[in-house]
C-alpha positions as CSV (number, residue, x, y, z in Angstrom):
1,X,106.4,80.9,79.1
2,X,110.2,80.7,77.7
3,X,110.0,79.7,74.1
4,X,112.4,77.6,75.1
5,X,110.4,75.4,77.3
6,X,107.4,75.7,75.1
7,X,109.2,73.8,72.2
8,X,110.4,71.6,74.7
9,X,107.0,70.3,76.0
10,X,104.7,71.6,73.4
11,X,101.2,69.4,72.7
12,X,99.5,72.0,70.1
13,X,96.2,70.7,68.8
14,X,94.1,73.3,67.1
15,X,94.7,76.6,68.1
16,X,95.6,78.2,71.4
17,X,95.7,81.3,73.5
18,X,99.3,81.4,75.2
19,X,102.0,84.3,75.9
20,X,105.8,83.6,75.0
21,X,109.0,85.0,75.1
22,X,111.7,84.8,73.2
23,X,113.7,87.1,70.6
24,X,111.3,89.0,67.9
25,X,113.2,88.9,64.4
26,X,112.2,90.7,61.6
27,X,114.7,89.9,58.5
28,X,114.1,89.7,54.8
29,X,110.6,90.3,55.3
30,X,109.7,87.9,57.7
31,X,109.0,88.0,61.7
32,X,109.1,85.7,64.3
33,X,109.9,84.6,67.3
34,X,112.9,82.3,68.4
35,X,113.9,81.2,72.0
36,X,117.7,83.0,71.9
37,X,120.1,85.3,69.6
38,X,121.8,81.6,68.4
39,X,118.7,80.6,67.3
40,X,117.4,83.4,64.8
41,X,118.6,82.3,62.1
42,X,116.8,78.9,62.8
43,X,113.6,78.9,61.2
44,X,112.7,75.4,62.5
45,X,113.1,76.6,65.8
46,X,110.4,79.9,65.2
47,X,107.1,80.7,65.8
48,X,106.1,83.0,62.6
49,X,104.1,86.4,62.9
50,X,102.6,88.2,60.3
51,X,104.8,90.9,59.2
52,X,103.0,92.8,56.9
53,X,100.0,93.6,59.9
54,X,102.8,94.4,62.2
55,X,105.2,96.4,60.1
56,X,103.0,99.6,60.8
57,X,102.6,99.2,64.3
58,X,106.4,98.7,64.6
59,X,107.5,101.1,62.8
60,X,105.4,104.2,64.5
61,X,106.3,102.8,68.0
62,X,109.7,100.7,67.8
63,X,112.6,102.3,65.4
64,X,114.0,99.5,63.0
65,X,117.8,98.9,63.2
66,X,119.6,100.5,59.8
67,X,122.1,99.0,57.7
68,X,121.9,95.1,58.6
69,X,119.9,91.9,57.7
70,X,118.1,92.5,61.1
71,X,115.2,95.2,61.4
72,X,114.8,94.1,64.4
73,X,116.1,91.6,67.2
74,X,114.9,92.0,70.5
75,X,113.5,90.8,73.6
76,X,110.1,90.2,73.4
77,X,106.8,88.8,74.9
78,X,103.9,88.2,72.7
79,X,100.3,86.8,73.9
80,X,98.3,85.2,71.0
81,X,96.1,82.7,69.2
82,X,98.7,79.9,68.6
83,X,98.5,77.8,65.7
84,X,100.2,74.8,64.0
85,X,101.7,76.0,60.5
86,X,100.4,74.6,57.4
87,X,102.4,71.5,56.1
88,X,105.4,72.2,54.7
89,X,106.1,75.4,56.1
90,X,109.4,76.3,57.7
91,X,108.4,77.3,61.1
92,X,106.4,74.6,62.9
93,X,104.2,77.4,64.4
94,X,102.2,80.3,63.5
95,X,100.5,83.3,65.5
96,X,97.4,83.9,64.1
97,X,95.9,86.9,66.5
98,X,98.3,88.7,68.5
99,X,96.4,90.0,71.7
100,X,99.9,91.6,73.1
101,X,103.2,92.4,71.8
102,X,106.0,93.7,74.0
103,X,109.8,94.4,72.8
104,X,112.5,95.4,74.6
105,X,115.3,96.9,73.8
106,X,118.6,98.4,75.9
107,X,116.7,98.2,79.1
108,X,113.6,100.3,77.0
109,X,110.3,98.5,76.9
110,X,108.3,99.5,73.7
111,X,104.3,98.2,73.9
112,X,103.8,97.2,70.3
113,X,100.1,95.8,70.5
114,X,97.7,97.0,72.3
């Protein structure tokens, strides 16, 4: 589902299993996932992902961008456990378990999880 769409008709109670796309963003130590380019510096408009577990994975299989705010900024799909955020929290939703994690980038697809 478009990220997009999902913010536009999300109805999150508890915790789901869902894929999205969007943009993956990984700047001043935080990822996430927003639904364009315009949006990624919009945290309210995010769905957060655990850096620190992904930083590995990314960067053996994706190479980061050098000498910007932006590690990375790319097309993406992810599949995973779906969360609301705690209160207060920037970002109105959190992946908890990421099942699949796709990026693309110039026309190259890079499978980040599994």
């Amino acid at each position: 589902m478009q990220l997009h769409i999902f913010f536009a008709s999300s109805a999150i109670v508890g915790s789901t299993v869902i894929a999205l796309e969007g943009v993956f963003v990984v700047a001043h130590g935080r990822a996430y996932l927003v639904p364009s380019m315009e949006a990624k510096d919009d945290p309210s408009r995010s769905v957060v992902m655990d850096y620190e577990q992904l930083k590995p994975l990314l960067l053996s299989k994706v190479p980061a961008f050098g000498g910007g705010a932006y590690l990375y900024c790319d097309q993406a799909v992810v599949e995973g456990t779906l969360s609301l955020s705690e209160e207060g929290a920037e970002a109105q939703f959190v992946f908890r378990d990421v099942l699949s994690f796709s990026l693309t980038r110039r026309g190259h697809a890079f499978q980040v999880v599994p």
